[in-house]
C-alpha positions in Angstrom: -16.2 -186.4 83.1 -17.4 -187.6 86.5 -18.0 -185.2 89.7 -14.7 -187.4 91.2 -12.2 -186.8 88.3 -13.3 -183.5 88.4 -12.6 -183.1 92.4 -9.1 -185.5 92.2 -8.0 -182.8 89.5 -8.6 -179.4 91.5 -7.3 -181.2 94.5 -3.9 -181.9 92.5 -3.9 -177.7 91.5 -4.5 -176.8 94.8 -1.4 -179.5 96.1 0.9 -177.9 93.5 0.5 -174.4 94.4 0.6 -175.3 98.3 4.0 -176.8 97.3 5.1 -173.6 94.7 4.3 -171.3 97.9 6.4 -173.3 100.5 9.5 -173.4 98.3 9.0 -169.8 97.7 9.0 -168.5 100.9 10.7 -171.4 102.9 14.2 -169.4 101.8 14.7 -165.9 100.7 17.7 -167.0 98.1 15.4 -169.2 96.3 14.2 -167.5 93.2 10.2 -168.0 92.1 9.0 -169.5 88.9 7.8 -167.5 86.4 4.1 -167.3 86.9 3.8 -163.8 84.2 0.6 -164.4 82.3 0.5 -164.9 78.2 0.7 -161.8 76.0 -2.1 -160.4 75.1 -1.6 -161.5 71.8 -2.1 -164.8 72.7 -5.7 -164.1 74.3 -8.7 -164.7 71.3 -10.7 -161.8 70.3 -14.1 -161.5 68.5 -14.7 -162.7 65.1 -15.7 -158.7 64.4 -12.2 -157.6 65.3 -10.6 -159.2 62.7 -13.1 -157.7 59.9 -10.9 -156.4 57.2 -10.7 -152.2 57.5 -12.3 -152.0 54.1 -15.4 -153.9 54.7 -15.7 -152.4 58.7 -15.3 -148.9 57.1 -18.0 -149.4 54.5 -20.5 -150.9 57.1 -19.9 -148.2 60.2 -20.6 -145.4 56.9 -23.8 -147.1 55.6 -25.0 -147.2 59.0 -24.0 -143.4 59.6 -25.6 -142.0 56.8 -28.7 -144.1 57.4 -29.5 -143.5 61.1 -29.7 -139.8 61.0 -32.0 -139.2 64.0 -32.4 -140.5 67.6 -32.7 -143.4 69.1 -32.0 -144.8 65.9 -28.6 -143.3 66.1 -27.9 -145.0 68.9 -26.8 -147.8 66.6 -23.5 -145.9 65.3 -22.7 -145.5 69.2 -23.6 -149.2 69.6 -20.7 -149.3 66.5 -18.3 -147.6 68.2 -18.5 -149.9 71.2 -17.6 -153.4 69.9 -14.0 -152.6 70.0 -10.9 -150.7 70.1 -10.7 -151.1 65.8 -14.3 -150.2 65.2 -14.1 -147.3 67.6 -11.4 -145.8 65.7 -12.8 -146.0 62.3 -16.2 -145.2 63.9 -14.6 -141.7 65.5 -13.1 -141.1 62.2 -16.1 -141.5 60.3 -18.8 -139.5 62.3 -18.0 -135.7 62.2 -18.8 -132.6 64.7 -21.4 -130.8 65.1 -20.4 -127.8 63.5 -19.9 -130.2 60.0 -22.7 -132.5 59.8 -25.4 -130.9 62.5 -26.1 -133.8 64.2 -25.3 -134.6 68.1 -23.6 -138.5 68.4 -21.5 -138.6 71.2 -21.4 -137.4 74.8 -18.5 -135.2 73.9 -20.7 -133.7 71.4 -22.2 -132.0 74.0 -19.4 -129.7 74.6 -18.8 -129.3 70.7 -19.7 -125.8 68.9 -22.7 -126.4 66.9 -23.1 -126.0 63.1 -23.1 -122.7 61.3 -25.8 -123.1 58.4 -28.9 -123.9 60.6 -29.2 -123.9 64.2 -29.9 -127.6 66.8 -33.3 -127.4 67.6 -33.7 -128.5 71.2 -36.9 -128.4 74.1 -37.0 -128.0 77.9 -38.9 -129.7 80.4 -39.4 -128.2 83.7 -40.6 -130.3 86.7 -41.1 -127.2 89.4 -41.8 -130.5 91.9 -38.1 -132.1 91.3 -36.4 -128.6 90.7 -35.1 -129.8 87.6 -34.8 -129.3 83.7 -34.3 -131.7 81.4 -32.7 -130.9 78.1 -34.0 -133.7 74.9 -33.2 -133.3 71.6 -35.4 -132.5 69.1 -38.4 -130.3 67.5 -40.8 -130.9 70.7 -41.6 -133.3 73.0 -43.2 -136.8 71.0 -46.4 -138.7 71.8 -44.1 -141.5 72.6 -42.1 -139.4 75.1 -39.1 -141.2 73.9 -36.9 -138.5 73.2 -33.3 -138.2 73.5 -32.3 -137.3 76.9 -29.1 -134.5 76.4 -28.7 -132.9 79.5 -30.2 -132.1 83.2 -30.1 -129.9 85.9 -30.9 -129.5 89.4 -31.6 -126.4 91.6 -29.9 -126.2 94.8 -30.7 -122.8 97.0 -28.2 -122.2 99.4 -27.9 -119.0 101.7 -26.5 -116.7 99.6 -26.2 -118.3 95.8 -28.0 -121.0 93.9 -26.5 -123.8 91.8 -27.7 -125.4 89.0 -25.8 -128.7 88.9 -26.0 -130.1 85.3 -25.0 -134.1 84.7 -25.3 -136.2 82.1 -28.2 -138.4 84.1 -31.7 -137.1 85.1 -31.3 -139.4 88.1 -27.7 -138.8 89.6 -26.8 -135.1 90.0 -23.6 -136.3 92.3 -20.6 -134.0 91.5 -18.0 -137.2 92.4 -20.4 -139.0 89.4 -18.7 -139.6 85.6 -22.1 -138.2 84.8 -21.5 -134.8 86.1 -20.7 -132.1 83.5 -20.3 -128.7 84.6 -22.7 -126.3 86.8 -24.2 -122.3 86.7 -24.2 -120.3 90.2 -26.2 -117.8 90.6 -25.5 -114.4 93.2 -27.3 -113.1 96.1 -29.7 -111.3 93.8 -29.8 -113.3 90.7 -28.3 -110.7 88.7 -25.3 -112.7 88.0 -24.0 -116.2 86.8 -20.9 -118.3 86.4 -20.7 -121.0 84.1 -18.5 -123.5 85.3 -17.3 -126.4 83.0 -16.0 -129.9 85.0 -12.6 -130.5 83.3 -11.3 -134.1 83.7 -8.3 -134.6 86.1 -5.6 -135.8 82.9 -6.5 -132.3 81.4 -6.2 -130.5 84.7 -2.4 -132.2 85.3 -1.3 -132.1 81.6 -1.9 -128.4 82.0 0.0 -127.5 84.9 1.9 -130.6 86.1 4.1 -129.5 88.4 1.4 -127.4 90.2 -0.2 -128.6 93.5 -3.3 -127.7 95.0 -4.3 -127.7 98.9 -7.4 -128.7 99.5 -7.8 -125.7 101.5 -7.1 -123.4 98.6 -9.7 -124.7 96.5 -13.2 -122.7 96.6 -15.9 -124.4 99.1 -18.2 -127.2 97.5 -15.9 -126.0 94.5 -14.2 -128.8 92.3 -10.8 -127.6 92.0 -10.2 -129.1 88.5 -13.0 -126.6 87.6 -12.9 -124.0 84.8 -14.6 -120.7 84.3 -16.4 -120.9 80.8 -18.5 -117.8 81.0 -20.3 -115.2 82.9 -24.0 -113.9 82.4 -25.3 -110.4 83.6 -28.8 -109.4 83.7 -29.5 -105.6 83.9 -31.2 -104.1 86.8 -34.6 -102.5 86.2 -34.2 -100.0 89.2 -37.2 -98.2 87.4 -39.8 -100.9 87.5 -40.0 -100.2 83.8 -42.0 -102.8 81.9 -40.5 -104.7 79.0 -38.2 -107.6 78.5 -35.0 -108.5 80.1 -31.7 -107.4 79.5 -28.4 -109.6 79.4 -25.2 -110.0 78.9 -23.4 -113.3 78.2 -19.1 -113.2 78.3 -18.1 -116.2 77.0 -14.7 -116.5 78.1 -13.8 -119.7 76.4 -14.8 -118.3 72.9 -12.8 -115.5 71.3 -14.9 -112.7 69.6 -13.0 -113.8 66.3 -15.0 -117.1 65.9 -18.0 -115.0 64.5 -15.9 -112.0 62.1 -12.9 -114.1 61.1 -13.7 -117.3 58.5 -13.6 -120.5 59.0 -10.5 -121.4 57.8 -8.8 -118.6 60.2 -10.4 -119.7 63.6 -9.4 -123.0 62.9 -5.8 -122.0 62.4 -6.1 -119.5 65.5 -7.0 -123.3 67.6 -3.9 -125.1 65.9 -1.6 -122.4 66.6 -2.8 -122.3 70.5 -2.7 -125.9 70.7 0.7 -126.2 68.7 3.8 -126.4 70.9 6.4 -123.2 70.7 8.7 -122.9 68.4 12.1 -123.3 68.3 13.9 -119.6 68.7 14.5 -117.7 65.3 12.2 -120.0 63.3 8.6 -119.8 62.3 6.3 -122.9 62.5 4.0 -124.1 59.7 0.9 -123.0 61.6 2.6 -119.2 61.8 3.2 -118.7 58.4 -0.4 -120.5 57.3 -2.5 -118.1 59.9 -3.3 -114.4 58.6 -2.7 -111.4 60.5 -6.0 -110.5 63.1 -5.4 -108.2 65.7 -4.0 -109.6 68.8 -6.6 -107.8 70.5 -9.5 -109.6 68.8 -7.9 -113.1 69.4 -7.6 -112.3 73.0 -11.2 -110.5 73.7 -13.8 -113.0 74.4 -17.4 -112.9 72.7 -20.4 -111.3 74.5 -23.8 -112.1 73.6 -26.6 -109.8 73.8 -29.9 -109.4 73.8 -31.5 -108.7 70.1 -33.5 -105.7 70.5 -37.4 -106.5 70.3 -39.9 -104.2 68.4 -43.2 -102.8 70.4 -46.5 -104.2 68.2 -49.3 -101.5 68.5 -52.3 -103.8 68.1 -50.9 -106.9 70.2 -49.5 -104.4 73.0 -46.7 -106.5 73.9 -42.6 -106.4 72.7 -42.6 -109.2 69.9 -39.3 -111.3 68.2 -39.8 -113.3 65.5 -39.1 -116.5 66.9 -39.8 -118.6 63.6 -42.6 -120.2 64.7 -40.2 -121.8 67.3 -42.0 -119.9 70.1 -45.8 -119.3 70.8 -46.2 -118.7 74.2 -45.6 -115.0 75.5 -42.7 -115.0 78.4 -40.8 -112.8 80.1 -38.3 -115.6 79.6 -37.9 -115.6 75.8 -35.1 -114.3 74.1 -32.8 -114.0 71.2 -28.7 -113.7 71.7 -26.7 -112.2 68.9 -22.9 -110.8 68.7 -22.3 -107.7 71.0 -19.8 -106.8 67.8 -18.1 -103.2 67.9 -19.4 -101.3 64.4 -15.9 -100.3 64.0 -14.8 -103.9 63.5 -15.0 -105.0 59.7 -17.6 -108.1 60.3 -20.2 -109.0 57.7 -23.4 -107.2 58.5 -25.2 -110.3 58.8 -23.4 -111.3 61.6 -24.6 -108.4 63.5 -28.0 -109.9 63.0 -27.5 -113.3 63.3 -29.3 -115.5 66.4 -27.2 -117.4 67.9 -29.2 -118.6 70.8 -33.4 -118.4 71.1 -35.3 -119.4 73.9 -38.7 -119.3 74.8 -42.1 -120.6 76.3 -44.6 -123.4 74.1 -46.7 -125.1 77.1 -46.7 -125.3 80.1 -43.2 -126.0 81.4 -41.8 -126.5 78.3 -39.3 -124.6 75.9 -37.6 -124.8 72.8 -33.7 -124.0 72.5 -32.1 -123.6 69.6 -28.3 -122.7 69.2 -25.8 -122.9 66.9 -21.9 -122.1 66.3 -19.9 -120.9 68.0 -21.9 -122.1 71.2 -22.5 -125.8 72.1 -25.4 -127.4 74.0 -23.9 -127.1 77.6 -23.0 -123.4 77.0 -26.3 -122.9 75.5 -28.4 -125.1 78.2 -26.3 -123.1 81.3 -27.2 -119.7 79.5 -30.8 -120.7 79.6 -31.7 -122.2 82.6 -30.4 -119.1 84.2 -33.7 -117.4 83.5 -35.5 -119.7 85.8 -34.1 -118.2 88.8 -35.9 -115.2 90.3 -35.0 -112.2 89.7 -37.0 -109.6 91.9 -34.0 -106.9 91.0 -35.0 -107.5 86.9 -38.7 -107.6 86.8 -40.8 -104.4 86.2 
């Protein structure tokens, strides 16, 4: 087709619109054609969409199972984005963390982790940049191509400090998609507040007739912000030597996730999430969950810290860190379940670590958690020991 045709064509379009707009607005009786565009049926999709569910479920499995570890496993997120059929059979195939162990997905991040064996995770502090950098893995690699999970920023204000944690080692912007949640700190970095972003069509389906003036809200506060926890750190007012003390209140977990089973504390989350029921009858989820103590469902977990043991020859308070942690640090330390003896729990659960964290190298640390805490709560609860603590030390 020649440059002219081409020109003598566009120039007919353009004369046929001119004329559809005159008629159109020359009289307000005159009614408009129909200008809708096709359904969306109509519109041609990928040859991959129309793979039959069979086959698509067979290859997004095969390539679950086989890319285990990152940045292979970028492939079954590469899976998930082709399209709206291969992201559902992709969601349906990959399971949480607390199943299969393995972190996928961003939402992962805010997912308890497994119960068996703990997600072994590493720290990098830049004291330059003020920030930490969560990767996944045993330690850092040789490559230094490891799985970025989260990051945080320190911000010192007059009286607090905030650690803002994103998604992105390079946008820290609260208005960003990439922000997740932040941990404030008091005047004398005794205290914390984990705060967890919650997206705005969570916020309204939650209370949707409520509304908020801006002026209620808490300064440099976003106000569809929730409260996931609260860490304490004892005061050493007699300049004692030995490690530090805490306290974590995790207000989002209840204190049944570690005595009840499984199979409870999962119907204790349907029977929240189910809708009331109708008045003199009992739902399915009522009659399936057995009978805790409202008490226990209602009290939140607190973590503590596991008692270390003084070693004569070495001098210093040891933990045995499975080789996890080599360095000696007054930041190291084990959480376990502040659990009341005169609750019937397993013993092992008194004794079980649910979070470790310590010193390997220079500006580097392992972190390791597992269920019923996921990697935000875990990587707020340990960047708090970064911030000085002159009210702590001995």
């Amino acid at each position: 087709m020649s440059l002219k045709s081409i020109l003598r064509d566009l120039k007919e379009v353009r004369d046929g619109l001119g004329g559809i707009s005159k008629r159109s607005w020359s009289k307000s009786s005159h009614i408009a054609p129909d200008q809708t565009t096709p359904p969306l049926e109509n519109i041609p999709q990928s040859p991959w969409a129309s793979l039959p569910p069979e086959l698509l479920h067979d290859i997004i499995r095969r390539v679950e199972e086989s890319e285990t570890s990152w940045p292979a496993r970028a492939a079954v997120v590469s899976c998930a984005s082709v399209c709206k059929s291969w992201r559902g059979i992709t969601m349906e195939i990959v399971k949480i963390p607390e199943q299969c162990g393995k972190l996928t997905f961003p939402i992962s991040l805010k997912q308890p982790g497994p119960r068996d064996s703990p997600i072994q995770c590493f720290i990098k502090r830049n004291r330059t940049t003020a920030t930490y950098i969560l990767y996944y893995g045993l330690m850092p690699s040789e490559t230094e191509n490891d799985k970025l999970l989260l990051a945080a920023r320190r911000i010192r204000r007059a009286t607090c400090t905030d650690f803002i944690i994103s998604l992105s080692a390079k946008n820290f912007s609260r208005s960003s998609s990439t922000y997740v949640g932040k941990l404030r700190s008091g005047f004398l970095g005794t205290k914390f507040t984990i705060y967890d972003n919650q997206t705005a069509s969570s916020t309204t389906q939650a209370q949707p007739n409520r509304r908020l003036h801006p002026k209620q809200a808490a300064p440099k506060l976003p106000a569809n912000s929730s409260t996931v926890g609260n860490i304490t750190y004892e005061l050493n007012v007699l300049r004692t030597r030995g490690p530090r003390r805490m306290h974590c209140a995790m207000d989002s977990i209840p204190l049944s996730s570690v005595i009840a089973e499984p199979s409870v504390v999962q119907g204790i989350k349907e029977e929240v999430s189910s809708s009331p029921s109708p008045k003199g009858k009992t739902s399915a989820t009522d009659r399936e969950v057995p009978d805790i103590s409202p008490s226990l469902r209602d009290q939140p977990l607190v973590l503590k810290n596991k008692s270390p043991r003084w070693h004569e020859q070495l001098q210093c308070w040891c933990l045995n860190f499975k080789g996890r942690v080599t360095v000696a640090s007054v930041k190291n330390f084990q959480l376990v379940a502040d659990i009341d003896t005169s609750l019937e729990a397993p013993p092992e659960e008194h004794e079980r670590v649910i979070l470790q964290f310590g010193k390997i190298g220079k500006d580097i640390f392992t972190m390791d958690y597992r269920y019923p805490l996921s990697a935000f709560q875990a990587f707020a609860i340990c960047i708090s020991s970064f911030d000085t603590k002159p009210a702590c030390e001995g």
